[in-house]
N, CA, C and O atoms as CSV, one atom per row, in Angstrom:
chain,resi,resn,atom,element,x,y,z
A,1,UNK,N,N,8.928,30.525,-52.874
A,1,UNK,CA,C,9.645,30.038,-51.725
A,1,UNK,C,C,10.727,29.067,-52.202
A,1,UNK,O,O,10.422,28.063,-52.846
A,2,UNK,N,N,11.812,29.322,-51.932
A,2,UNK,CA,C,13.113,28.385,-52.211
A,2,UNK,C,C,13.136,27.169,-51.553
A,2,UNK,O,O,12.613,27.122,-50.440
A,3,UNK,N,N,13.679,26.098,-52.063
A,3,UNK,CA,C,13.606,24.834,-51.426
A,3,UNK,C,C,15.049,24.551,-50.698
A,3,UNK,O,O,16.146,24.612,-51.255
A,4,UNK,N,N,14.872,24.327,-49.743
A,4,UNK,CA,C,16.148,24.376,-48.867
A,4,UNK,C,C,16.609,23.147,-48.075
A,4,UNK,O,O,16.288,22.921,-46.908
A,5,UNK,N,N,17.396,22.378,-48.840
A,5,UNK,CA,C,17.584,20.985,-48.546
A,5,UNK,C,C,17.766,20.929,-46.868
A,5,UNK,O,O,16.944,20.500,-46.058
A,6,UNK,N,N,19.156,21.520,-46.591
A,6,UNK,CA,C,19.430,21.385,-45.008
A,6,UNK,C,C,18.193,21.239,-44.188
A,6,UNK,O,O,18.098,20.568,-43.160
A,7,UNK,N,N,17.353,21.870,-44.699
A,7,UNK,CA,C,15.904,22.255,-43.096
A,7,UNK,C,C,15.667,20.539,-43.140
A,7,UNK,O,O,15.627,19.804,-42.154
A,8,UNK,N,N,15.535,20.170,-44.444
A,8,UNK,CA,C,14.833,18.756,-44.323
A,8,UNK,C,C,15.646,17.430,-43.895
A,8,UNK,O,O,15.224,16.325,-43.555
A,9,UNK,N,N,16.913,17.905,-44.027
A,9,UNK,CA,C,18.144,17.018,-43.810
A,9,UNK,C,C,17.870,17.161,-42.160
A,9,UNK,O,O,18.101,16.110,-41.563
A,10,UNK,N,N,17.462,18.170,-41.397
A,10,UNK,CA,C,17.819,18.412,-40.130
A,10,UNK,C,C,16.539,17.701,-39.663
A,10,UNK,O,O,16.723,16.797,-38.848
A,11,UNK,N,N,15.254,17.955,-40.044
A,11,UNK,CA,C,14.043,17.735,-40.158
A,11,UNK,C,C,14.411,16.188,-39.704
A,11,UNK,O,O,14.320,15.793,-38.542
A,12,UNK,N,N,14.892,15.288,-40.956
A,12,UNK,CA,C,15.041,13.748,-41.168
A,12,UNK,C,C,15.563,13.439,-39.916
A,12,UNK,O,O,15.017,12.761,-39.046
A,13,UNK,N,N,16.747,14.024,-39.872
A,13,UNK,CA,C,18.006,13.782,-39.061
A,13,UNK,C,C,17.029,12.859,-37.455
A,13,UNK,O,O,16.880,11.741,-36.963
A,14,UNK,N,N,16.636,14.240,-37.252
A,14,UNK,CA,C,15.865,14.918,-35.834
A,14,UNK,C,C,14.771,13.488,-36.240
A,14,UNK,O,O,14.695,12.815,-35.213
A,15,UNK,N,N,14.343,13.157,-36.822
A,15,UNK,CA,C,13.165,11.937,-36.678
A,15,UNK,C,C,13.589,10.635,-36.950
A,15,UNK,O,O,12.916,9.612,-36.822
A,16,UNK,N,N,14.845,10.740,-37.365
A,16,UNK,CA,C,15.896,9.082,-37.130
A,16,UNK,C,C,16.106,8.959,-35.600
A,16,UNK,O,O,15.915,7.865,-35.069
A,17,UNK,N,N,16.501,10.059,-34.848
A,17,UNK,CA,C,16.968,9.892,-33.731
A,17,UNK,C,C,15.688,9.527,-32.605
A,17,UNK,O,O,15.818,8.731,-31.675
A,18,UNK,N,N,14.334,10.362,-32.945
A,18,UNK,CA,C,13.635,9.860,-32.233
A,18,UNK,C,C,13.277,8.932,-32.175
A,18,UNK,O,O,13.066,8.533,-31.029
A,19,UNK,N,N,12.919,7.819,-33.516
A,19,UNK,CA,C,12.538,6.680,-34.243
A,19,UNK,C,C,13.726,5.255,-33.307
A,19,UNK,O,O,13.469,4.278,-32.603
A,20,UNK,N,N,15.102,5.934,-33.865
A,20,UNK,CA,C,16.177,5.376,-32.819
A,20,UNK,C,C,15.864,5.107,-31.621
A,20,UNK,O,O,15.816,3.915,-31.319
A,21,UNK,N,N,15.610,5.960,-30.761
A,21,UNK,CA,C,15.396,5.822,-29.611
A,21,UNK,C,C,13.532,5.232,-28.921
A,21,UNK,O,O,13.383,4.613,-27.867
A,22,UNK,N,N,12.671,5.546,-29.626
A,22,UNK,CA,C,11.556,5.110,-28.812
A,22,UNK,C,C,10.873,3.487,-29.228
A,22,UNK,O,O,10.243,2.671,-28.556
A,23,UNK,N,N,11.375,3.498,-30.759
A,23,UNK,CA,C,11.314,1.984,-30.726
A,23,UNK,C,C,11.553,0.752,-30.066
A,23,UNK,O,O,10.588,0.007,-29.894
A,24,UNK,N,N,12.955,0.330,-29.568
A,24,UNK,CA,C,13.745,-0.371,-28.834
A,24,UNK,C,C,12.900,-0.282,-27.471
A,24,UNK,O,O,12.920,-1.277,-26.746
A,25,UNK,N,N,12.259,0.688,-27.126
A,25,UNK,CA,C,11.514,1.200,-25.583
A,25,UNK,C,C,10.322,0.385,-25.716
A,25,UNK,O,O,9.943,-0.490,-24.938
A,26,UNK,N,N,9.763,0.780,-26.811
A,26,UNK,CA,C,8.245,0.404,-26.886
A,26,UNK,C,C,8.437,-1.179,-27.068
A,26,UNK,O,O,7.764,-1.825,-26.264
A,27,UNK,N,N,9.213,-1.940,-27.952
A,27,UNK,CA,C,9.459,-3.108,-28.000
A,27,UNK,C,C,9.788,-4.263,-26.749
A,27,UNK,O,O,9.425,-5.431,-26.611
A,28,UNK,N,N,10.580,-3.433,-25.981
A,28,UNK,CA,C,11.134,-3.925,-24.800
A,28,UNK,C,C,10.067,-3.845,-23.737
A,28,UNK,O,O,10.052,-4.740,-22.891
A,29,UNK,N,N,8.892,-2.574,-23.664
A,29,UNK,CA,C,7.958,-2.702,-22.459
A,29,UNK,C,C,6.973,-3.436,-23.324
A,29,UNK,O,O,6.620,-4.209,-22.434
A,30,UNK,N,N,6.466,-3.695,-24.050
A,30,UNK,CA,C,5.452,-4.751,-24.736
A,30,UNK,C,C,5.909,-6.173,-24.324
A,30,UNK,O,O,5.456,-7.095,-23.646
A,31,UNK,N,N,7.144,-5.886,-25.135
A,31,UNK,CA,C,7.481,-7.447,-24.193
A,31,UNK,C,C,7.512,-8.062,-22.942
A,31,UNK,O,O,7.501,-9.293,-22.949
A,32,UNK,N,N,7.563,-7.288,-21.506
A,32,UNK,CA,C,7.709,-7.082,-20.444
A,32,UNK,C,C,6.222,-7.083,-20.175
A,32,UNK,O,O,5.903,-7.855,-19.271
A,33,UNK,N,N,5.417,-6.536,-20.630
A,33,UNK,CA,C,4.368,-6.676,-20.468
A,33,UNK,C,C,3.506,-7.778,-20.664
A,33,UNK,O,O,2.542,-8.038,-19.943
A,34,UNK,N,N,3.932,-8.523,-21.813
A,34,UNK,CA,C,3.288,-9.789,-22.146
A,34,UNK,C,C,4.232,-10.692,-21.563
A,34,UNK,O,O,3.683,-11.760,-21.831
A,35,UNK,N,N,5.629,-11.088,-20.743
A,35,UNK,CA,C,6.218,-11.850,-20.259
A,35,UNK,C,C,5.279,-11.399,-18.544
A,35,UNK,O,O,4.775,-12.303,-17.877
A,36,UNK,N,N,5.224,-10.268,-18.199
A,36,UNK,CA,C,4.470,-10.439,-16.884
A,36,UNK,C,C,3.039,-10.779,-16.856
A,36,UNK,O,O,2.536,-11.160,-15.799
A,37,UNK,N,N,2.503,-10.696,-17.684
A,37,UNK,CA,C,1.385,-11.527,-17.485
A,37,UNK,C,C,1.416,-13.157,-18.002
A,37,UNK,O,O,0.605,-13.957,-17.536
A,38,UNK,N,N,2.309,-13.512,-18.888
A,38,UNK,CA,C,2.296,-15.041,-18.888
A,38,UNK,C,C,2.520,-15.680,-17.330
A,38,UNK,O,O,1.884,-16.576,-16.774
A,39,UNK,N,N,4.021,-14.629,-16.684
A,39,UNK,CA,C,4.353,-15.402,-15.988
A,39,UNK,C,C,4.016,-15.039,-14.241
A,39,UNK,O,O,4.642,-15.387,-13.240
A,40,UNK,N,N,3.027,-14.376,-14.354
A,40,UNK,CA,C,2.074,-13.736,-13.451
A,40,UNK,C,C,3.250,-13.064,-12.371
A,40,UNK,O,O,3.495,-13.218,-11.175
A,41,UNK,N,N,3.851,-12.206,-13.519
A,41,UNK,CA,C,4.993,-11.278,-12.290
A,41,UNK,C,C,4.773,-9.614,-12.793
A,41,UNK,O,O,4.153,-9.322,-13.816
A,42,UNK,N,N,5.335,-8.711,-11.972
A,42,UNK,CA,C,4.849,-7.350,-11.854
A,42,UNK,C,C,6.127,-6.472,-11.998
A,42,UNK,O,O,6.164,-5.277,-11.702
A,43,UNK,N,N,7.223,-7.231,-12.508
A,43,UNK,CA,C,8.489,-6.474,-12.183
A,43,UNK,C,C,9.023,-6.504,-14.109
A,43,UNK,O,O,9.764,-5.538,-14.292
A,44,UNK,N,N,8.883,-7.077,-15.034
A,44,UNK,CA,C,9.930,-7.346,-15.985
A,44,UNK,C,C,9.430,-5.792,-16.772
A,44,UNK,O,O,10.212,-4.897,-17.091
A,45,UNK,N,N,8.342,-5.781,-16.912
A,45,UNK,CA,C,8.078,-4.768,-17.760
A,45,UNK,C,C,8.866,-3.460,-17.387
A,45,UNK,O,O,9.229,-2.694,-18.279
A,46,UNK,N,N,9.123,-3.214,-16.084
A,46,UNK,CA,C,10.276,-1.812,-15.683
A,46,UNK,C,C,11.639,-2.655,-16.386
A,46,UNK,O,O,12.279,-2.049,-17.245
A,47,UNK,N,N,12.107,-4.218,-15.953
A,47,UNK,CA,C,13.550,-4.416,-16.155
A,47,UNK,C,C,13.566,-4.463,-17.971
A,47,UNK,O,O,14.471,-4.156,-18.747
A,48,UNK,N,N,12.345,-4.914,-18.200
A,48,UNK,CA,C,12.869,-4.625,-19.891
A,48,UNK,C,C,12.571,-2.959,-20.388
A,48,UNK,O,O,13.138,-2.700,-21.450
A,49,UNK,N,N,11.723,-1.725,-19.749
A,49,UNK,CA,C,11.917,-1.040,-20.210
A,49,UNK,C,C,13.402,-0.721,-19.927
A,49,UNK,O,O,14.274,-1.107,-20.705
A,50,UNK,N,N,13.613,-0.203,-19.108
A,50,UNK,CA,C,15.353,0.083,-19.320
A,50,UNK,C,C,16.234,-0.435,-20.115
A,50,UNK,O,O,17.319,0.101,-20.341
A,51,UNK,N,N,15.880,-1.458,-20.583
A,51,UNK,CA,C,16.992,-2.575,-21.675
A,51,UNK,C,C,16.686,-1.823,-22.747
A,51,UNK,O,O,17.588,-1.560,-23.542
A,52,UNK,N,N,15.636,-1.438,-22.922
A,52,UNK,CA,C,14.589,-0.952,-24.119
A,52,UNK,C,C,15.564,0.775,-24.547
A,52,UNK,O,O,15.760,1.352,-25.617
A,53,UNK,N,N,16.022,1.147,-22.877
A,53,UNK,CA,C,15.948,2.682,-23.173
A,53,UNK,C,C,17.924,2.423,-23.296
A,53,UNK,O,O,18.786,3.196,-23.714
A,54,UNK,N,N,18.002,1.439,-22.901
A,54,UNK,CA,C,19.693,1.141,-23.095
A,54,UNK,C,C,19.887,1.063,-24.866
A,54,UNK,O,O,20.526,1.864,-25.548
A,55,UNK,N,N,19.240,0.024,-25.279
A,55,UNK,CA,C,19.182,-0.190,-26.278
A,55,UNK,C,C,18.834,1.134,-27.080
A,55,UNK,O,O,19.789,1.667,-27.645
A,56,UNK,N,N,17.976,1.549,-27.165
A,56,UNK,CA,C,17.692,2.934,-27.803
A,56,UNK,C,C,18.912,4.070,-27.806
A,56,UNK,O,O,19.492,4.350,-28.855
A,57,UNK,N,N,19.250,4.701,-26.530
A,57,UNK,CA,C,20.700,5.262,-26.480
A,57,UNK,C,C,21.950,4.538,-27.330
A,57,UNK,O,O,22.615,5.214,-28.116
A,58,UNK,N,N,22.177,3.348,-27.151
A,58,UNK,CA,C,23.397,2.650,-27.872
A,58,UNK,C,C,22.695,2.867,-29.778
A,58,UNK,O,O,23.676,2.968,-30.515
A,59,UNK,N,N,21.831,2.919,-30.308
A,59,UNK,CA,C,21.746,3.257,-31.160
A,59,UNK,C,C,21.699,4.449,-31.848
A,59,UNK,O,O,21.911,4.625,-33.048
A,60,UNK,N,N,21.306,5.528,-30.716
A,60,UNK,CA,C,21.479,7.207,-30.972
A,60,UNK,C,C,22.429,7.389,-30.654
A,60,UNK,O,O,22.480,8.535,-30.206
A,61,UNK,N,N,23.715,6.703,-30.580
A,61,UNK,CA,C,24.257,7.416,-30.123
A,61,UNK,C,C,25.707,6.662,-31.321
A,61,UNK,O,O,26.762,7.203,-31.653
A,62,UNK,N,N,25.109,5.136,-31.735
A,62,UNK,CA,C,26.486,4.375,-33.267
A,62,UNK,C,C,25.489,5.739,-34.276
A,62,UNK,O,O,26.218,6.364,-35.046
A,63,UNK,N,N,24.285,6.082,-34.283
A,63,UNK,CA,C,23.718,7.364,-35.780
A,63,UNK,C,C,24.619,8.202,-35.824
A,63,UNK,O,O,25.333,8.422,-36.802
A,64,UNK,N,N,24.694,9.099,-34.075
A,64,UNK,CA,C,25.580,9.945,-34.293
A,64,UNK,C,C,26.691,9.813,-34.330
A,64,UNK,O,O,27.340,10.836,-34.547
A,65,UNK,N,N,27.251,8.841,-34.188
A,65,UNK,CA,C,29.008,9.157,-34.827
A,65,UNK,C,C,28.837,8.941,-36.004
A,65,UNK,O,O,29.376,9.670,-36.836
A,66,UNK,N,N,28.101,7.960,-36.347
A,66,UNK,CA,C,27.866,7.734,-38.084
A,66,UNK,C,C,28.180,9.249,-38.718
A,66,UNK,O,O,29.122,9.741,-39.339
A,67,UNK,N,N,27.126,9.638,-38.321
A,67,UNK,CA,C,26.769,11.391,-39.355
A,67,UNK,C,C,28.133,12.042,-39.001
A,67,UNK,O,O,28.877,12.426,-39.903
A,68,UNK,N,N,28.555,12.202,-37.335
A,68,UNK,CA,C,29.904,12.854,-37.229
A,68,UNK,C,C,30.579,12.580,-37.964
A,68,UNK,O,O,30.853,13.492,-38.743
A,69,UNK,N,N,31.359,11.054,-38.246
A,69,UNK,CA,C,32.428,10.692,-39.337
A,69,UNK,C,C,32.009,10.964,-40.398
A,69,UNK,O,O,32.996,11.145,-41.111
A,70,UNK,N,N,30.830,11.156,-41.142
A,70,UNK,CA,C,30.570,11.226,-42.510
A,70,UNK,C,C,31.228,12.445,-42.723
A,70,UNK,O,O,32.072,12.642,-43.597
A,71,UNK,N,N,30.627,13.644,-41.511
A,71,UNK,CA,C,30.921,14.849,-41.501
A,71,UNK,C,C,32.477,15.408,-42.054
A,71,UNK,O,O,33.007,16.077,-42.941
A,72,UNK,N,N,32.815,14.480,-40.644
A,72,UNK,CA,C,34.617,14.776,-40.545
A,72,UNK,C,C,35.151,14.249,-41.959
A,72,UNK,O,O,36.016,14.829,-42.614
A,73,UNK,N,N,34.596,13.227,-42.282
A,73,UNK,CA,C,35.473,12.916,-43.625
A,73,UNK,C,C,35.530,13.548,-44.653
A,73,UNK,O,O,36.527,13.894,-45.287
A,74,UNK,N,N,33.497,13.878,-45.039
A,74,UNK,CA,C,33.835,15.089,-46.037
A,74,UNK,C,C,34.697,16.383,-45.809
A,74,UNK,O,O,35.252,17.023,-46.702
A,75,UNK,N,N,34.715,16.651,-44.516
A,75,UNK,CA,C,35.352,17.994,-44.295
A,75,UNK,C,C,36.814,17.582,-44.796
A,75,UNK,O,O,37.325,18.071,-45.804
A,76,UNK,N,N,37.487,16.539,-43.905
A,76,UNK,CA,C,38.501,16.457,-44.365
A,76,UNK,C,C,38.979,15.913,-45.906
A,76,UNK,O,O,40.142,16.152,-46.234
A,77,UNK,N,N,38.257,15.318,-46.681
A,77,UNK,CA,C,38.358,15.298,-47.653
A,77,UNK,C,C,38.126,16.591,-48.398
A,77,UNK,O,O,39.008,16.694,-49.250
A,78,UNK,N,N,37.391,17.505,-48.424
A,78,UNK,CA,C,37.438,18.965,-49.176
A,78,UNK,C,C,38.886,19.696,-48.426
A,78,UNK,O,O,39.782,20.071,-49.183
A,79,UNK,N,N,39.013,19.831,-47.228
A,79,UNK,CA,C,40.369,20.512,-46.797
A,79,UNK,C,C,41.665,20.012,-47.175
A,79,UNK,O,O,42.670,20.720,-47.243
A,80,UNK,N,N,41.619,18.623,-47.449
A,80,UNK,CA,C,42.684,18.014,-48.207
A,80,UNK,C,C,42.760,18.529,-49.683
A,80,UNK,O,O,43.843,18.664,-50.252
A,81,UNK,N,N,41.384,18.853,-50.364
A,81,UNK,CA,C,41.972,19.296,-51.521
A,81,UNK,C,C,42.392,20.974,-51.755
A,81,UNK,O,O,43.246,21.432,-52.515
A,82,UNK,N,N,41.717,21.503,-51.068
A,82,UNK,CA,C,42.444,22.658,-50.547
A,82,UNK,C,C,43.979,23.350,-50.489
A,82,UNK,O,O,44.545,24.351,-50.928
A,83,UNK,N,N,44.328,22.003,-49.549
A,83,UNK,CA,C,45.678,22.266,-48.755
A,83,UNK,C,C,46.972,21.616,-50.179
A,83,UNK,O,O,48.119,22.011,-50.390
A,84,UNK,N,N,45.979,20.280,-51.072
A,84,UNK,CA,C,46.382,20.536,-52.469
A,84,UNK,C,C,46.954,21.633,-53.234
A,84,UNK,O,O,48.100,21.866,-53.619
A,85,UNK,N,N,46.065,22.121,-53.327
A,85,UNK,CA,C,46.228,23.375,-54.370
A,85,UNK,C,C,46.981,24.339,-54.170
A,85,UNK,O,O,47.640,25.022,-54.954
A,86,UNK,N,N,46.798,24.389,-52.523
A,86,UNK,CA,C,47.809,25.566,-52.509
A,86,UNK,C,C,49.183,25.362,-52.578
A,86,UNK,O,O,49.970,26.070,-53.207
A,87,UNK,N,N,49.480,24.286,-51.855
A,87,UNK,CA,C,50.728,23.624,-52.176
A,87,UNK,C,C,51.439,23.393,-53.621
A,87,UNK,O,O,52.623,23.222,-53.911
A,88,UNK,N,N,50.043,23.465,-54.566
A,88,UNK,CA,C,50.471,23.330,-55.805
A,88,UNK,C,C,50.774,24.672,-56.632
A,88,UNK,O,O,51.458,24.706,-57.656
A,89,UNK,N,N,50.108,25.850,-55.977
A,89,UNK,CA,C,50.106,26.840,-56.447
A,89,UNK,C,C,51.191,27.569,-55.888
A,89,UNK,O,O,51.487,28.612,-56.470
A,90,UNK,N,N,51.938,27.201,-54.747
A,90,UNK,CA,C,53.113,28.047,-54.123
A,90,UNK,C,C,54.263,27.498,-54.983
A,90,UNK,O,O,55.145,28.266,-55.367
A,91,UNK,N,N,54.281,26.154,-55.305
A,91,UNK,CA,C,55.506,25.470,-56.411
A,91,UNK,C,C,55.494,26.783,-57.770
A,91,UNK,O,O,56.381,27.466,-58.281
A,92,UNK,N,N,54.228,26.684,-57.943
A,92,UNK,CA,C,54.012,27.280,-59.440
A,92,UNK,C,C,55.139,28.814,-59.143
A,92,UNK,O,O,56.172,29.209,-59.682
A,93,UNK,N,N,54.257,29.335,-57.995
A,93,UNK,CA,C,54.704,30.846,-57.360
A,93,UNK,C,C,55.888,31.131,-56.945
A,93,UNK,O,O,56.168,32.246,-56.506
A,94,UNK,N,N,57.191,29.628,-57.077
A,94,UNK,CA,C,58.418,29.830,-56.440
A,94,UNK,C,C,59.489,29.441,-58.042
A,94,UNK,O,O,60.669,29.724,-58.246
A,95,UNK,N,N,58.795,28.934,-58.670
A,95,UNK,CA,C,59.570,28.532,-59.917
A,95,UNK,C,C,59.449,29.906,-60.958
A,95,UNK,O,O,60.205,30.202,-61.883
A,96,UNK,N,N,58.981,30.185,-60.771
A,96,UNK,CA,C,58.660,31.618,-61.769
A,96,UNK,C,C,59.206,32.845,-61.947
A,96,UNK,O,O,58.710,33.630,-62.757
């Protein structure tokens, strides 16, 4: 069986984003949870989950442009050298 980096790259990818997102949740209703019972109220644990699920989105969402720009740059960095060569190879192809 061949070892096939991408599956695991996608694999990773796919468990940053969940990791991204349910942490910030779980952090935010724990806290909500132990602020409503200090302060004998029944409401924070919903207002901090949502902070929790705000927070989580604003971080899935700076990953993915992260990976997008990495993307775009390598791309555009290999198509730049590309668009190199040929440019270099039509000089060659017009002087000759």
């Amino acid at each position: 069986m061949k070892f096939d980096r991408s599956v695991y790259q996608a694999l990773t990818m796919i468990g940053q984003f969940g990791i991204n997102m349910l942490v910030p949740v779980f952090i935010c209703s724990f806290l909500g949870m132990f602020l409503d019972r200090r302060l004998e109220t029944d409401f924070l644990v919903v207002v901090f989950f949502f902070v929790g699920a705000l927070a989580g989105g604003w971080n899935v969402f700076r990953f993915a442009r992260r990976i997008y720009m990495s993307d775009a740059e390598q791309s555009a960095y290999l198509h730049k050298g590309r668009k190199n060569r040929s440019k270099t190879d039509e000089k060659k192809n017009h002087t000759d």
